[in-house]
C-alpha positions as CSV (number, residue, x, y, z in Angstrom):
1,X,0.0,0.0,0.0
2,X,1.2,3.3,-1.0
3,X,1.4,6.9,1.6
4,X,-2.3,7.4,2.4
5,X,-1.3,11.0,2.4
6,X,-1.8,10.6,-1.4
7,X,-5.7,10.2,-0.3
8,X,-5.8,13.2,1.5
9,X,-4.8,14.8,-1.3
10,X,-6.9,13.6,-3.6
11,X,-9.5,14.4,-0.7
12,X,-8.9,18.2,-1.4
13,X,-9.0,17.7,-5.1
14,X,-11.8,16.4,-5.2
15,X,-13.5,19.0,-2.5
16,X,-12.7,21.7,-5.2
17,X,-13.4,20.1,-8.5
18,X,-16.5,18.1,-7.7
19,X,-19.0,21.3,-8.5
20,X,-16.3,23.2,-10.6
21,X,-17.3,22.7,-14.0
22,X,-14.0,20.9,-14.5
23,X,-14.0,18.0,-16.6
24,X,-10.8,16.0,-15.1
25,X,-10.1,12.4,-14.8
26,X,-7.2,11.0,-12.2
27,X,-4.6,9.6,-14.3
28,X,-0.8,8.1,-14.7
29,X,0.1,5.7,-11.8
30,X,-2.0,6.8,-8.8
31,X,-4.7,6.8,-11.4
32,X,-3.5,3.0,-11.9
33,X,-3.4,2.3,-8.0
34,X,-6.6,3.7,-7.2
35,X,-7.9,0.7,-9.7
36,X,-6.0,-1.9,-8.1
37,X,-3.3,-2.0,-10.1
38,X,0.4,-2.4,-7.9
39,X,1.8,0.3,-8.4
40,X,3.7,2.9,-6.6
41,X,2.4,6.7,-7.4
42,X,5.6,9.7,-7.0
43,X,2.4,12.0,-8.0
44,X,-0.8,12.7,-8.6
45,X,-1.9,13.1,-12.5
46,X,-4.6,15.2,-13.6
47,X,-5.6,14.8,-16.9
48,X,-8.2,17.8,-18.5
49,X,-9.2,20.0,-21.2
50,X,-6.9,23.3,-22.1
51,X,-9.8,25.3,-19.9
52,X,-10.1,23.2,-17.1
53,X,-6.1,22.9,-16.8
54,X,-5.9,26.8,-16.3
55,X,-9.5,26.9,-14.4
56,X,-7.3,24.2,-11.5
57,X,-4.1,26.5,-11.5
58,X,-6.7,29.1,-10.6
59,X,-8.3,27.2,-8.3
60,X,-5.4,25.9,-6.5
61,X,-3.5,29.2,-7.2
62,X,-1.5,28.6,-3.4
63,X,-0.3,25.3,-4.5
64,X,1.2,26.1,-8.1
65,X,4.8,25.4,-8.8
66,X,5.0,25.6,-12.2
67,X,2.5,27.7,-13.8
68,X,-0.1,26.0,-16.8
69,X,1.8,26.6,-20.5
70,X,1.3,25.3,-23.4
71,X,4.6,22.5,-23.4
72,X,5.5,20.3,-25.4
73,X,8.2,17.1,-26.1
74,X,9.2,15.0,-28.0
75,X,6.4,13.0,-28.6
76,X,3.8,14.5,-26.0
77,X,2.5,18.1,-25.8
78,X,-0.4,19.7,-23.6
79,X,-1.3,22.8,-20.8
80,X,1.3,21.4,-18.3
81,X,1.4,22.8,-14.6
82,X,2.2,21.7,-11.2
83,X,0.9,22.0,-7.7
84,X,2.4,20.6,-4.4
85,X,-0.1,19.7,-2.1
86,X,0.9,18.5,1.2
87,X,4.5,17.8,0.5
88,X,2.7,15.5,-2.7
89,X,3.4,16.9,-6.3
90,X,0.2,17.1,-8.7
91,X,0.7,17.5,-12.4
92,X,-1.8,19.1,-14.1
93,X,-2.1,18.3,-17.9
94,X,-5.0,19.8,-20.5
95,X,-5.6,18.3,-23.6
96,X,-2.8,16.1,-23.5
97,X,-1.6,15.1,-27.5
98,X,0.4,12.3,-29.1
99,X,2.9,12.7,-31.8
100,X,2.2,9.6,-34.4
101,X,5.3,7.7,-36.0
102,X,4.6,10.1,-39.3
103,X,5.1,13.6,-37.1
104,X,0.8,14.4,-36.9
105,X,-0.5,15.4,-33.8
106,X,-3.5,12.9,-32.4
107,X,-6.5,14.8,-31.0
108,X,-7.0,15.3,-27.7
109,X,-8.8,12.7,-25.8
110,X,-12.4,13.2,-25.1
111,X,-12.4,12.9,-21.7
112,X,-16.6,12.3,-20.8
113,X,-16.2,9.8,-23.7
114,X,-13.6,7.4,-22.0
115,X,-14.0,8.5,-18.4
116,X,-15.0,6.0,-15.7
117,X,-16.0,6.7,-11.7
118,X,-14.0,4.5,-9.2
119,X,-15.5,4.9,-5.4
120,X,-12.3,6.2,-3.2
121,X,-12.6,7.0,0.5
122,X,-16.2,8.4,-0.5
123,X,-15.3,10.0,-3.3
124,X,-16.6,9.4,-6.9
125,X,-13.1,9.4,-8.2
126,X,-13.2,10.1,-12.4
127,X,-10.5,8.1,-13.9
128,X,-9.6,6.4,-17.5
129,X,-10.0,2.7,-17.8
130,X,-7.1,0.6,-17.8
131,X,-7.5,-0.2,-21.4
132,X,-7.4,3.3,-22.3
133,X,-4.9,3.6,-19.5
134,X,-2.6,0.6,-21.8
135,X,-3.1,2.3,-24.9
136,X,-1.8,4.9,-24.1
137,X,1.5,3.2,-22.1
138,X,1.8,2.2,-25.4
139,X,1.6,5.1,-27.3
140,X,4.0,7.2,-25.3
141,X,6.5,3.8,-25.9
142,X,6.3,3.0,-21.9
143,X,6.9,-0.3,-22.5
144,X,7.3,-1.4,-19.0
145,X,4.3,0.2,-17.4
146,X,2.2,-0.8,-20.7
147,X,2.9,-4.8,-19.9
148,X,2.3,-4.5,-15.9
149,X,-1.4,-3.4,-17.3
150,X,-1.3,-6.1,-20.1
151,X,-0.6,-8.7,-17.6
152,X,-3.0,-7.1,-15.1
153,X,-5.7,-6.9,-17.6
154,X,-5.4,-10.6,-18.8
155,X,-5.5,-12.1,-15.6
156,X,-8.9,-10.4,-14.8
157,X,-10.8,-11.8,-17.6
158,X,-13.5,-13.4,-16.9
159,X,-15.0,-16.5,-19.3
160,X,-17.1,-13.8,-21.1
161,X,-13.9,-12.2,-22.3
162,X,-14.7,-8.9,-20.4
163,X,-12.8,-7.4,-17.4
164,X,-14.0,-8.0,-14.4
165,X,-13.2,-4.6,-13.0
166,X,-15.8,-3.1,-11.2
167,X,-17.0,-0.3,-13.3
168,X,-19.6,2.3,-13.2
């Protein structure tokens, strides 16, 4: 089990973004640990749209580190900022997009199309399934983390051929 002040955290996220008019999903690897998966979260990922990334660093203005800009990589650009909450590090990241093998830029992903709710401490925690979650792993050429959900995955099939992750 991982440093429960990770839920505390989340705790105040989620105080301030459930009737924000944010549309945010909890992602990377607490995103993955808050599923089940074994994992062990450094931070706390928010993934949103370009609004709602600047519409958190406003709402969390005490916490920012690193202010929301437009930044981009090698392979991955989007509204990147930072918060530190509690001694815990929270990367916020608005419409996130993927450089393809032929240079284009993917669209960003539709959040309230893919999004999930997991229950947490109380908290109708939005996330993105761990298929998407693969996917992308996959995308972004994370190799490693993509097979810890591929084995994951597989070995909660069920005889129907569908995850037995409890979904809502």
């Amino acid at each position: 089990m991982f440093n429960p002040a990770y839920f505390r955290v989340l705790r105040k996220i989620y105080t301030r973004l459930d009737n924000a008019d944010v549309n945010w999903v909890v992602t990377g690897s607490f995103g993955l640990a808050i599923q089940g998966i074994p994992v062990e979260p450094h931070d706390i990922d928010i993934q949103t749209d370009e609004a709602g990334a600047y519409k958190i660093e406003r709402l969390f203005s005490e916490f920012v580190i690193k202010r929301v800009v437009l930044s981009s990589a090698e392979r991955i650009r989007s509204h990147f900022g930072a918060l530190m909450i509690d001694g815990i590090k929270v990367e916020i990241m608005g419409d996130i997009q993927r450089c393809d093998d032929d240079g284009t830029w993917d669209e960003p992903v539709n959040l309230e199309h893919h999004k999930r709710i997991v229950e947490v401490e109380g908290m109708r925690t939005p996330v993105l399934p761990l298929e998407h979650e693969y996917q992308a792993y996959l995308k972004m050429g994370r190799i490693e983390k993509a097979g810890v959900l591929k084995e994951w995955l597989h070995s909660e099939l069920d005889p129907s051929g569908g995850t037995r992750l409890n979904e809502s």
